[in-house]
C-alpha positions as CSV (number, residue, x, y, z in Angstrom):
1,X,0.9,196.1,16.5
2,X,-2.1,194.6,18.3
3,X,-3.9,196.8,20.8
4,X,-7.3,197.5,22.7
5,X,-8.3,198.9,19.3
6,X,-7.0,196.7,17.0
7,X,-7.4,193.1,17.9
8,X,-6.6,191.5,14.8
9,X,-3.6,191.5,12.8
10,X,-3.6,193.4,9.7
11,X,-0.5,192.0,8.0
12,X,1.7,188.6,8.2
13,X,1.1,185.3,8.7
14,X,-1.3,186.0,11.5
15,X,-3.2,188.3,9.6
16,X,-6.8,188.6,10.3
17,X,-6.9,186.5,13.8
18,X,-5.9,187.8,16.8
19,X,-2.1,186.8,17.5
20,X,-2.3,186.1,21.6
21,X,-4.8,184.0,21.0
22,X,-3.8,182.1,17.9
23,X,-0.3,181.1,19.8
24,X,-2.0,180.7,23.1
25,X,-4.4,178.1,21.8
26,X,-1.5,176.1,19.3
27,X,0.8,176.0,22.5
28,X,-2.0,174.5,24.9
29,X,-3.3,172.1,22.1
30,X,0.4,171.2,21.8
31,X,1.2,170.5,25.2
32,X,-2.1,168.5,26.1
33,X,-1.0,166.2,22.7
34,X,2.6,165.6,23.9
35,X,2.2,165.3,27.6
36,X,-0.7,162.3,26.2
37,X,1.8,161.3,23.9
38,X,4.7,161.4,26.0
39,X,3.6,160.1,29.2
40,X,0.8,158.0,27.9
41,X,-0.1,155.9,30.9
42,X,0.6,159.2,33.1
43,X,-2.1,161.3,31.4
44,X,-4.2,158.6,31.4
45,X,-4.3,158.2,34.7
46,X,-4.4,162.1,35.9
47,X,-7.0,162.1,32.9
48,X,-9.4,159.2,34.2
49,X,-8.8,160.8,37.9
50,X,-9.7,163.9,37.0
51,X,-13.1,162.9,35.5
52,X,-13.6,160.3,38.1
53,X,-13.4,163.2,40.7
54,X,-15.7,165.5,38.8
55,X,-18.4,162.9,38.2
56,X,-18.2,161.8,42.3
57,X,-18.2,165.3,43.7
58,X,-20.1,167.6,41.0
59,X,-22.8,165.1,39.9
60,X,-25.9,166.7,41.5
61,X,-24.1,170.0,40.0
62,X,-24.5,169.3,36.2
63,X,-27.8,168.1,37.0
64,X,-28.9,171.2,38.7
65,X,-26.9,173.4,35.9
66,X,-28.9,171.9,33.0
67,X,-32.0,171.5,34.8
68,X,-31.7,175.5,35.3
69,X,-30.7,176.1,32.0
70,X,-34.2,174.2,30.7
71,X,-35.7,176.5,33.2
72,X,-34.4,179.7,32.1
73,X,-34.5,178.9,27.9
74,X,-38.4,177.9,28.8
75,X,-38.6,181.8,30.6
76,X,-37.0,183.9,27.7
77,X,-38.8,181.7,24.8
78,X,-42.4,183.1,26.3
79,X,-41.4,186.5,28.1
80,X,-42.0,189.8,26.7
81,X,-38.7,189.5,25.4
82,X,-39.4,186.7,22.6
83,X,-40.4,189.1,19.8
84,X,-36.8,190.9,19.9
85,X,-35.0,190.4,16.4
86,X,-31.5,189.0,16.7
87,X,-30.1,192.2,14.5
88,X,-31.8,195.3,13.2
89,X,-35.3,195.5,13.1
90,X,-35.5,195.0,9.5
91,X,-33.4,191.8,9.4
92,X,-34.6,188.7,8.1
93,X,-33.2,185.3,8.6
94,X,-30.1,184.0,6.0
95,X,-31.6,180.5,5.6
96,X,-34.8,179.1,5.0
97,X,-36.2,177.2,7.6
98,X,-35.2,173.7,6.2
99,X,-31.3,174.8,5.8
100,X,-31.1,176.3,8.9
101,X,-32.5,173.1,11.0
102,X,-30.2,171.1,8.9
103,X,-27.1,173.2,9.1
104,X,-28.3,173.6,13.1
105,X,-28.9,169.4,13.5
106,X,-26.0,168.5,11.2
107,X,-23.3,170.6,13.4
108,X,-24.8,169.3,17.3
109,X,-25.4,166.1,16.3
110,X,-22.5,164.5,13.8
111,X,-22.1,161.2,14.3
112,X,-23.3,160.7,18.3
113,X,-27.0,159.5,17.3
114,X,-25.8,156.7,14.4
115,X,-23.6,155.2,17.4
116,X,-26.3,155.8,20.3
117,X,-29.4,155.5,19.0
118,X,-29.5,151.4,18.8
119,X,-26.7,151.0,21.2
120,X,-28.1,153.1,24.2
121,X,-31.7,151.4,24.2
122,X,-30.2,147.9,23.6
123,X,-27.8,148.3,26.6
124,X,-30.4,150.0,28.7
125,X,-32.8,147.1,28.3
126,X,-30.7,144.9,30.2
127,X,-30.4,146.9,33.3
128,X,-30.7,150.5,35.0
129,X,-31.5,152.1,38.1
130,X,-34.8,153.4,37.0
131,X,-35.6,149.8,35.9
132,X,-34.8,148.4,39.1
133,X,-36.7,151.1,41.4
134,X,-40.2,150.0,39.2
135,X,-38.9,146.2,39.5
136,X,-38.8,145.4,36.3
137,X,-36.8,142.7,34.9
138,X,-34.1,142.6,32.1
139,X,-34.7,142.0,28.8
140,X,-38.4,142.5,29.0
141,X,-41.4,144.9,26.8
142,X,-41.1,146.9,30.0
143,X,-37.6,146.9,30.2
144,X,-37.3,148.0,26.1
145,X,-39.6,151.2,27.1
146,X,-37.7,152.5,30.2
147,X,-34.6,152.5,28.0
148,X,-36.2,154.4,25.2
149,X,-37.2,156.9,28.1
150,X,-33.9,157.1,29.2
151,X,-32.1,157.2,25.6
152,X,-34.4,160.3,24.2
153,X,-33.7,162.2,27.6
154,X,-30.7,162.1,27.3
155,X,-31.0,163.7,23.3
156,X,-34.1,166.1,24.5
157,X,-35.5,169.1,25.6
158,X,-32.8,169.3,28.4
159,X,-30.0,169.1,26.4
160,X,-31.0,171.1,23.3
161,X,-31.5,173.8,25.6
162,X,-28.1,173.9,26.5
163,X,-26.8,174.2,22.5
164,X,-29.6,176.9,21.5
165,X,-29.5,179.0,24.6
166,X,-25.7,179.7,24.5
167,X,-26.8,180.3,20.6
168,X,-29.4,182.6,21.1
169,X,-27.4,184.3,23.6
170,X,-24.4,184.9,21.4
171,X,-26.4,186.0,18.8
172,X,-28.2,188.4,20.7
173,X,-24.7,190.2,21.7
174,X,-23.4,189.8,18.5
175,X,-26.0,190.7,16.2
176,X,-27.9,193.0,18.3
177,X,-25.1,194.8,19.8
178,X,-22.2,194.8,17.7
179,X,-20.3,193.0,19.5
180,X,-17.9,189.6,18.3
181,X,-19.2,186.9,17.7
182,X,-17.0,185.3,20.7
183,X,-18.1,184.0,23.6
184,X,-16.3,187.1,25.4
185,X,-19.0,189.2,24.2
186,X,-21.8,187.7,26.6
187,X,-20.3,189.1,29.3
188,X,-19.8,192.8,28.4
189,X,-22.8,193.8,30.5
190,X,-20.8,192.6,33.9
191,X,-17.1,193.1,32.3
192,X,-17.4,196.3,29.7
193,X,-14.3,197.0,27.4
194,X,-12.3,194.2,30.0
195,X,-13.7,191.3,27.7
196,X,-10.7,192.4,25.2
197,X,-8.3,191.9,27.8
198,X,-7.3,188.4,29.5
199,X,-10.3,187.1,31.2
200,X,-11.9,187.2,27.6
201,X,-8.4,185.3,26.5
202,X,-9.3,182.7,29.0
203,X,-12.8,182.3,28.3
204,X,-12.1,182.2,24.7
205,X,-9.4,179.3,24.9
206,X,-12.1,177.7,27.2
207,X,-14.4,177.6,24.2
208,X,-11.4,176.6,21.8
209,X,-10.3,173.9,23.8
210,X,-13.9,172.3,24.5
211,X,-14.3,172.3,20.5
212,X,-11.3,171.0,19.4
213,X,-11.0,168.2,21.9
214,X,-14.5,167.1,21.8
215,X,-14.9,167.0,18.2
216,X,-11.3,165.3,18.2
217,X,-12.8,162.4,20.6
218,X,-15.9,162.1,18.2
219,X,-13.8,161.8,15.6
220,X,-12.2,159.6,17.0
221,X,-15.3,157.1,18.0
222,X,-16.4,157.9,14.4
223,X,-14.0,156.5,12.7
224,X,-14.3,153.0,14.8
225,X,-17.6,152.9,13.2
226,X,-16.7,153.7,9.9
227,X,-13.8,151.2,10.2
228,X,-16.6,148.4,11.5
229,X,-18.9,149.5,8.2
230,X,-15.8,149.4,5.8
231,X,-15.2,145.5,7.3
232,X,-18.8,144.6,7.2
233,X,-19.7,145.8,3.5
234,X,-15.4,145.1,2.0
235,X,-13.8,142.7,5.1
236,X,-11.6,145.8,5.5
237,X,-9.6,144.7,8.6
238,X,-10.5,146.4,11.8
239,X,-7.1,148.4,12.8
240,X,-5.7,151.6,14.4
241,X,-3.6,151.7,10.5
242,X,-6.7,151.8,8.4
243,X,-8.6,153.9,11.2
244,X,-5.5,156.5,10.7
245,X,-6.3,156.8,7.0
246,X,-10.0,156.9,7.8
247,X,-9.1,160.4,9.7
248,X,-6.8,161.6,6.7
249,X,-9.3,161.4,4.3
250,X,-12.3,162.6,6.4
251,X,-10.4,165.3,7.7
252,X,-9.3,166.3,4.3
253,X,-12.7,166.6,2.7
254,X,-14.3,168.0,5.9
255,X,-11.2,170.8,5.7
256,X,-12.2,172.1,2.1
257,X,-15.8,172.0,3.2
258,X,-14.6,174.7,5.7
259,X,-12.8,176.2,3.1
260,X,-15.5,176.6,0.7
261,X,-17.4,178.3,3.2
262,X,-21.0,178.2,5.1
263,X,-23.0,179.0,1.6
264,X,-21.7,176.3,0.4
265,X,-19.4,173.6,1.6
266,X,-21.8,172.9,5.1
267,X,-25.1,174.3,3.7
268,X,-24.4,171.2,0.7
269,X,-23.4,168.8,3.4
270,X,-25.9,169.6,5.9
271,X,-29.2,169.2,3.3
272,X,-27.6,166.1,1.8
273,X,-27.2,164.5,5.2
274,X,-31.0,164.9,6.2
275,X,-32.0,163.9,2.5
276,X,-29.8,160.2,3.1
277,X,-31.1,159.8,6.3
278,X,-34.5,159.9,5.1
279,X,-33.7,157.0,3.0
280,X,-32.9,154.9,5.4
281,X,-35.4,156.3,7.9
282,X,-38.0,154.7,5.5
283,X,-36.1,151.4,5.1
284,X,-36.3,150.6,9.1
285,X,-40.1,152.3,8.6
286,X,-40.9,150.2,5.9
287,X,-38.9,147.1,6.2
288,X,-38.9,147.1,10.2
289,X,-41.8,146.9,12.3
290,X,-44.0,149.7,10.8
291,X,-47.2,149.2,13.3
292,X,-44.7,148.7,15.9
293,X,-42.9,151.6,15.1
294,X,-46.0,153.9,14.8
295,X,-47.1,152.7,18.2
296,X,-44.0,153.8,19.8
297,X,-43.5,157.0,18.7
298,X,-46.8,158.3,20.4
299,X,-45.6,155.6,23.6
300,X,-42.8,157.0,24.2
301,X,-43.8,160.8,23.7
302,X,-46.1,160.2,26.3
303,X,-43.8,158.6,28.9
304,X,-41.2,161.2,28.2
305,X,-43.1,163.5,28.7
306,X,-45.2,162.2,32.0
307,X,-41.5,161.2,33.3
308,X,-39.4,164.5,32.1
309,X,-39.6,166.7,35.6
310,X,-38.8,163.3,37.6
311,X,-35.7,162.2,35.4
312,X,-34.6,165.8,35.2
313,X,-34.0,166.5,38.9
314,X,-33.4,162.5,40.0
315,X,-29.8,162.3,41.7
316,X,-28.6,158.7,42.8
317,X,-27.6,158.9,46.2
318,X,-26.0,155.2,46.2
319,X,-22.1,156.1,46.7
320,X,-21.5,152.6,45.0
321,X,-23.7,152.9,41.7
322,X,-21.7,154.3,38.9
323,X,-24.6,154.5,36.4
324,X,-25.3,158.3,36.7
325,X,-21.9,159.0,35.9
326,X,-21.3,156.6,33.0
327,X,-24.2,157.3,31.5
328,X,-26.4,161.0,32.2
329,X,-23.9,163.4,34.1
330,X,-21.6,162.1,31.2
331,X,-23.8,163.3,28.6
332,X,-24.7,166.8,30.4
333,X,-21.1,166.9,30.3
334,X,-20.9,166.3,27.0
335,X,-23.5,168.4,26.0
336,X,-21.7,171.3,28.1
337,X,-18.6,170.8,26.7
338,X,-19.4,170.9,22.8
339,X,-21.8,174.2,24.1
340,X,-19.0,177.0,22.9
341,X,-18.5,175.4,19.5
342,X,-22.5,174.7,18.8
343,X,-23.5,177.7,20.1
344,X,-21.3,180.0,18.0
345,X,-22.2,177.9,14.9
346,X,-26.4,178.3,15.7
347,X,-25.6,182.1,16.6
348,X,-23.9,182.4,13.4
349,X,-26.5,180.6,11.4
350,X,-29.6,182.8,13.1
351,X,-29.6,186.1,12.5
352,X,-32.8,187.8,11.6
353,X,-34.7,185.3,13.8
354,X,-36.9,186.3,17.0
355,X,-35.5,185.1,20.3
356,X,-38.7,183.0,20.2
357,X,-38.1,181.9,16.6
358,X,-34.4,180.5,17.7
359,X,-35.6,178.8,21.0
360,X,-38.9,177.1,19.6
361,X,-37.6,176.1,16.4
362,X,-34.2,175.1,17.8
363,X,-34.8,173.0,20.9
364,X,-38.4,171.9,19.9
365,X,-37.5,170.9,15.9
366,X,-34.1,169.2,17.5
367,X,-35.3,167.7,19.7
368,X,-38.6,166.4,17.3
369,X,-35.9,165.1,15.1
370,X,-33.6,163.3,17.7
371,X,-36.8,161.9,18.8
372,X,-37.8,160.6,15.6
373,X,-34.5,159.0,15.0
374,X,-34.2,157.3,18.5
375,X,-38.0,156.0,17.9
376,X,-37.4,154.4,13.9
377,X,-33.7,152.7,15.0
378,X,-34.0,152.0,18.3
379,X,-37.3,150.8,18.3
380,X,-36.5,148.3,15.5
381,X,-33.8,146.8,17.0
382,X,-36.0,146.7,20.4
383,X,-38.3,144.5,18.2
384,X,-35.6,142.3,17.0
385,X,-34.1,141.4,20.3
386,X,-37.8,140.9,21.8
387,X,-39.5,139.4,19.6
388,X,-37.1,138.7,16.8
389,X,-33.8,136.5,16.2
390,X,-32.7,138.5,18.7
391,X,-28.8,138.5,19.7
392,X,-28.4,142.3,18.9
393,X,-27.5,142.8,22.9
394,X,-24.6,140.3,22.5
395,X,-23.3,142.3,20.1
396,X,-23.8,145.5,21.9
397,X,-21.7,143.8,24.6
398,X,-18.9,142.5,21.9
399,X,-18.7,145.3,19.5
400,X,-21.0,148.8,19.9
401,X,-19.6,149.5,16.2
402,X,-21.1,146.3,14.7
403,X,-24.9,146.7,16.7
404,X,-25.8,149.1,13.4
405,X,-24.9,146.9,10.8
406,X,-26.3,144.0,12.7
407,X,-29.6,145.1,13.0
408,X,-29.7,146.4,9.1
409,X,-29.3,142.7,8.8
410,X,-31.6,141.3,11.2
411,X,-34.3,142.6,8.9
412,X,-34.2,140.0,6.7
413,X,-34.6,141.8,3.6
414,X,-31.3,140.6,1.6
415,X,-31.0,142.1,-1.2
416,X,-30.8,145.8,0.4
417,X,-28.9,144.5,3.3
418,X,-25.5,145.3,1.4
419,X,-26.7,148.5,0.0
420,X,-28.2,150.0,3.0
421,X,-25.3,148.9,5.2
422,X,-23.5,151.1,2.3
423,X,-25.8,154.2,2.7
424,X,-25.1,154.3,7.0
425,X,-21.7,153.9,6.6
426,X,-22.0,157.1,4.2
427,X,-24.0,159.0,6.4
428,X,-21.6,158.3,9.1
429,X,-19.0,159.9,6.8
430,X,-21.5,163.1,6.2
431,X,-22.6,163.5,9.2
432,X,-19.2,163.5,10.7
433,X,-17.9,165.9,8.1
434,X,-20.7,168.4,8.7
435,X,-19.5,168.6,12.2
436,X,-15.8,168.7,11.8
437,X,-15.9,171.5,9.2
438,X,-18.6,173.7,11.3
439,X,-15.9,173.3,14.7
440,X,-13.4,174.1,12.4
441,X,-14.8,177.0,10.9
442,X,-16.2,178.1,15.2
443,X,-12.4,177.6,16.1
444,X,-11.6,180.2,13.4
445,X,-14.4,182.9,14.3
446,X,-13.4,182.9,17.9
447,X,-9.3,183.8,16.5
448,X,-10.7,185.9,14.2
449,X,-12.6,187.9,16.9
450,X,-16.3,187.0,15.8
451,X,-15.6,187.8,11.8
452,X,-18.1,186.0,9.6
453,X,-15.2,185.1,6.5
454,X,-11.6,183.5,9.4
455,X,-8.5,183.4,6.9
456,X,-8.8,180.3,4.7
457,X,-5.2,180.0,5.5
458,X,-6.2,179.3,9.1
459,X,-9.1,177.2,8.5
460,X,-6.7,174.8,6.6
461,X,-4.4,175.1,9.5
462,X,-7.0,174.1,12.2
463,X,-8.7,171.4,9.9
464,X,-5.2,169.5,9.7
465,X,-4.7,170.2,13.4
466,X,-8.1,168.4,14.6
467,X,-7.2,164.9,12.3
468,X,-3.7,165.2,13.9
469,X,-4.7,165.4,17.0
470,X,-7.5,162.6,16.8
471,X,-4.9,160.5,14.9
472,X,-1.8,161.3,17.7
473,X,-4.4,160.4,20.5
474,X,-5.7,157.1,18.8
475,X,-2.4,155.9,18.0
476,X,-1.7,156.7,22.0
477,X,-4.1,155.1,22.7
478,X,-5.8,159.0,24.7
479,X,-8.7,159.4,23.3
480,X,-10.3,158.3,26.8
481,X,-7.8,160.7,28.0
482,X,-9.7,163.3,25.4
483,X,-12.8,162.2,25.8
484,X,-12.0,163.1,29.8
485,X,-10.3,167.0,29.3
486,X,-14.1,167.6,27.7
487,X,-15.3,166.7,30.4
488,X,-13.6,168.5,32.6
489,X,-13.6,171.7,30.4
490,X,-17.8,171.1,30.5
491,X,-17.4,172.3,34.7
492,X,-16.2,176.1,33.9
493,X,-17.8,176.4,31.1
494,X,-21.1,175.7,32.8
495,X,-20.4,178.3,35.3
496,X,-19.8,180.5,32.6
497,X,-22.9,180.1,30.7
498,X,-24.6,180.8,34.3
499,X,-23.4,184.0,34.0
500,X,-23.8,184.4,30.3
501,X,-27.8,183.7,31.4
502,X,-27.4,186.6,33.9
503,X,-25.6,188.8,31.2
504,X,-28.6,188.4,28.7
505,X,-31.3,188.9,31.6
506,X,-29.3,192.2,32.7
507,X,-29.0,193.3,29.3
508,X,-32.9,192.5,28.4
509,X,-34.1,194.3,31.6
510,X,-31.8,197.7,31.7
511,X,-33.8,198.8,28.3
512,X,-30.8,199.1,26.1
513,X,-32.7,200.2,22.8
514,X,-30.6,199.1,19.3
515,X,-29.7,201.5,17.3
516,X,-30.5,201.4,13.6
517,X,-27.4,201.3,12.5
518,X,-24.5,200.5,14.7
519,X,-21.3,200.7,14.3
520,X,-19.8,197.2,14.0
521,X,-17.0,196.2,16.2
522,X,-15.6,193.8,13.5
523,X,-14.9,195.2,9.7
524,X,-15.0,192.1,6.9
525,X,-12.7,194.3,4.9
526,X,-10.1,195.1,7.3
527,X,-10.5,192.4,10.0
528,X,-9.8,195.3,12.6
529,X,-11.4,195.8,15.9
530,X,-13.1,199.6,16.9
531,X,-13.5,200.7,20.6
532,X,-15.4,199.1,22.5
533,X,-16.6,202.4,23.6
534,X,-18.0,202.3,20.0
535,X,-21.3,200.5,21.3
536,X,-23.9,202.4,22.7
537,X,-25.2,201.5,25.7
């Protein structure tokens, strides 16, 4: 019997998740798959219209949103507020600094900056807006720079905020107020014991639905890469077939990585995945253009930084160019979207940290990193094309999959061509697999009403249901379809975080003091819910 009190089951197959949600959030995953699989060309076109409509008419709005949401992580990083521990007083953190940046990088990033990083600059470099308002030409030293600006704002201090401020804020409720570790929670200052009621439901399937569909879609482009590295290093053919099998088998492992839990399943994935990418970090380093390399890093700090206010609040006012849309109110979007799932999993991951310690170490060691990467693999393959063989935009324009493995191999050192090409097709895998097993393991937490240990029953259940639904969708050809419902869920859930940002500020300013020891909302023994009245206030 589920009630205000008790909003978990205790006994039966849904034991220890909460039962409206668990059947609310199967039937809408299950209608969104067989309306896209039904009526394909239907739901692609309501899909595609939809996002179409958002990306005309609420443009300027996701800039705004994430240009506030800089604003407002740069304010509660430095206010008096920054020393406040997320949990008791004597709490430290979990992880050591190096685990939790991994675990932290591992979960945001997945497999976005192995695509991105050599196919955004080398696309950017032959054309863009901000290119064309300096008048430089295509193709050119000038040309290569402006993209890199472009490519690192778009993985920077902007969007980093977004993932470690709905973090920190969930933390903040969770750990130092008891509450679940749910998005619901953040709005308990405004709502009170009505966050257990439907409008917590809703935002709560909100969160769900962004998570499952947007790691779903990244699956889905994941896989295309791992399908073009599987042809490049075996002459695996490139097919939807062995694509299919490509989501079994990662789904499988990345399933009993949730299974086996945060200590060790995604702790082990997320260290090994920064260890490999070293390695071949240091190939491009060494191999690459090193001097080159070195000169660009502290180049394109600079003009990031001298052109971060300009780029954050630009808003093209040409009704005919498309390029905002396609390329930065998609990735605010993006970023947006995938906000519920990474924030719950930093929140989660953070306890025992400052407010301070979370925001400087999340968004400026993120964003250090994404840098870093950007620099080493985009700046090589800017070298090649200008003063290289070249050829590397071609392929961009043919095949995004293949630019990786092209550029391993436009470095000319042969015998680690083959075994390098090896190693990024294996941190494709690992990468990816950190990220499917931390959503899966979110999706859980949130049924489970914020408890740190979800049924493994239920983790198994939700890791199948993410490779079916990637696999249904890229059979149906939907994952644009997908890729468009994230989107889409991105515009509520900004206006939610808005007010999640007023929540914490309300919270922070009415003095609330934390009690030494609370009592928790959320048992691990029993799985059951108290009162809400339970917290103090």
């Amino acid at each position: 019997m589920i009630s205000n009190n008790n909003m978990v089951n205790k006994q039966g197959i849904f034991q220890g998740v909460n039962q409206t949600m668990t059947i609310a959030s199967l039937a809408m995953v299950s209608a969104f798959v067989l309306f896209s699989v039904l009526q394909i060309d239907l739901a692609n076109t309501v899909y595609n219209g939809v996002k179409q409509w958002i990306t005309s008419n609420f443009g300027w709005y996701y800039i705004a949103a994430v240009a506030v949401i800089f604003v407002f992580s740069v304010w509660v990083t430095f206010s008096k507020f920054g020393s406040i521990r997320l949990g008791k007083d004597t709490d430290r953190p979990e992880f050591n600094n190096f685990t939790w940046f991994a675990m932290l990088f591992s979960a945001a990033v997945g497999t976005g900056l192995m695509f991105w990083s050599i196919a955004e600059p080398l696309t950017y470099i032959q054309g863009n807006p901000f290119a064309d308002m300096a008048n430089v030409q295509a193709n050119t030293a000038e040309a290569a720079q402006i993209g890199m600006r472009i490519t690192i704002f778009h993985w920077g201090l902007n969007a980093w905020s977004v993932y470690v401020l709905v973090g920190l804020i969930l933390a903040y409720f969770a750990y130092r107020k008891g509450l679940p570790l749910t998005i619901r929670s953040a709005l308990y200052p405004i709502l009170g014991e009505r966050i257990y009621g439907p409008i917590g439901h809703a935002v709560d399937l909100l969160a769900i639905f962004s998570t499952l569909f947007g790691t779903a879609t990244t699956l889905g482009l994941g896989v295309s890469q791992m399908n073009a590295g599987l042809n490049y290093l075996f002459g695996i053919e490139i097919n939807s077939v062995n694509q299919l099998i490509l989501i079994v088998v990662v789904g499988s492992i990345a399933t009993f990585s949730a299974v086996s839990g945060l200590q060790k399943g995604i702790k082990f994935l997320s260290q090994w995945n920064v260890r490999i990418s070293s390695i071949l970090f240091a190939f491009f380093l060494i191999a690459g253009p090193t001097a080159y390399l070195f000169g660009s890093f502290f180049t394109n700090l600079g003009d990031y930084l001298n052109n971060f206010v300009a780029m954050s609040v630009w808003v093209d006012t040409n009704p005919e160019s498309q390029w905002q849309g396609w390329w930065t109110i998609f990735y605010w979007a993006w970023w947006l979207s995938w906000g519920p799932y990474v924030g719950i999993f930093i929140a989660r991951i953070s306890k025992g940290r400052t407010i301070r310690e979370l925001m400087l170490g999340g968004i400026l060691s993120s964003t250090l990193g994404a840098f870093t990467w950007i620099t080493i693999m985009g700046g090589t393959a800017n070298y090649v094309e200008l003063y290289g063989a070249g050829g590397l935009t071609e392929v961009v324009n043919e095949n995004l999959t293949m630019v990786l493995y092209s550029t391993i191999e436009a470095l000319n050192v042969h015998w680690l061509t083959w075994p390098m090409a090896a190693l990024a097709t294996l941190m494709i895998i690992s990468w990816f697999v950190t990220s499917a097993d931390s959503a899966t393991l979110v999706i859980c937490t949130i049924l489970s009403m914020g408890g740190n240990h979800p049924p493994i029953r239920m983790r198994v259940v939700w890791g199948a249901g993410l490779g079916v639904v990637a696999g249904i969708l890229l059979m149906a050809g939907g994952l644009q379809g997908l890729q468009a419902a994230s989107i889409a869920a991105a515009l509520p859930f900004s206006m939610v975080l808005i007010v999640m940002g007023y929540c914490l500020m309300k919270d922070l300013y009415s003095g609330t003091e934390y009690q030494e020891s609370p009592t928790p909302l959320v048992k691990e023994e029993t799985q059951t819910l108290k009162p809400a009245s339970a917290l103090s206030k």
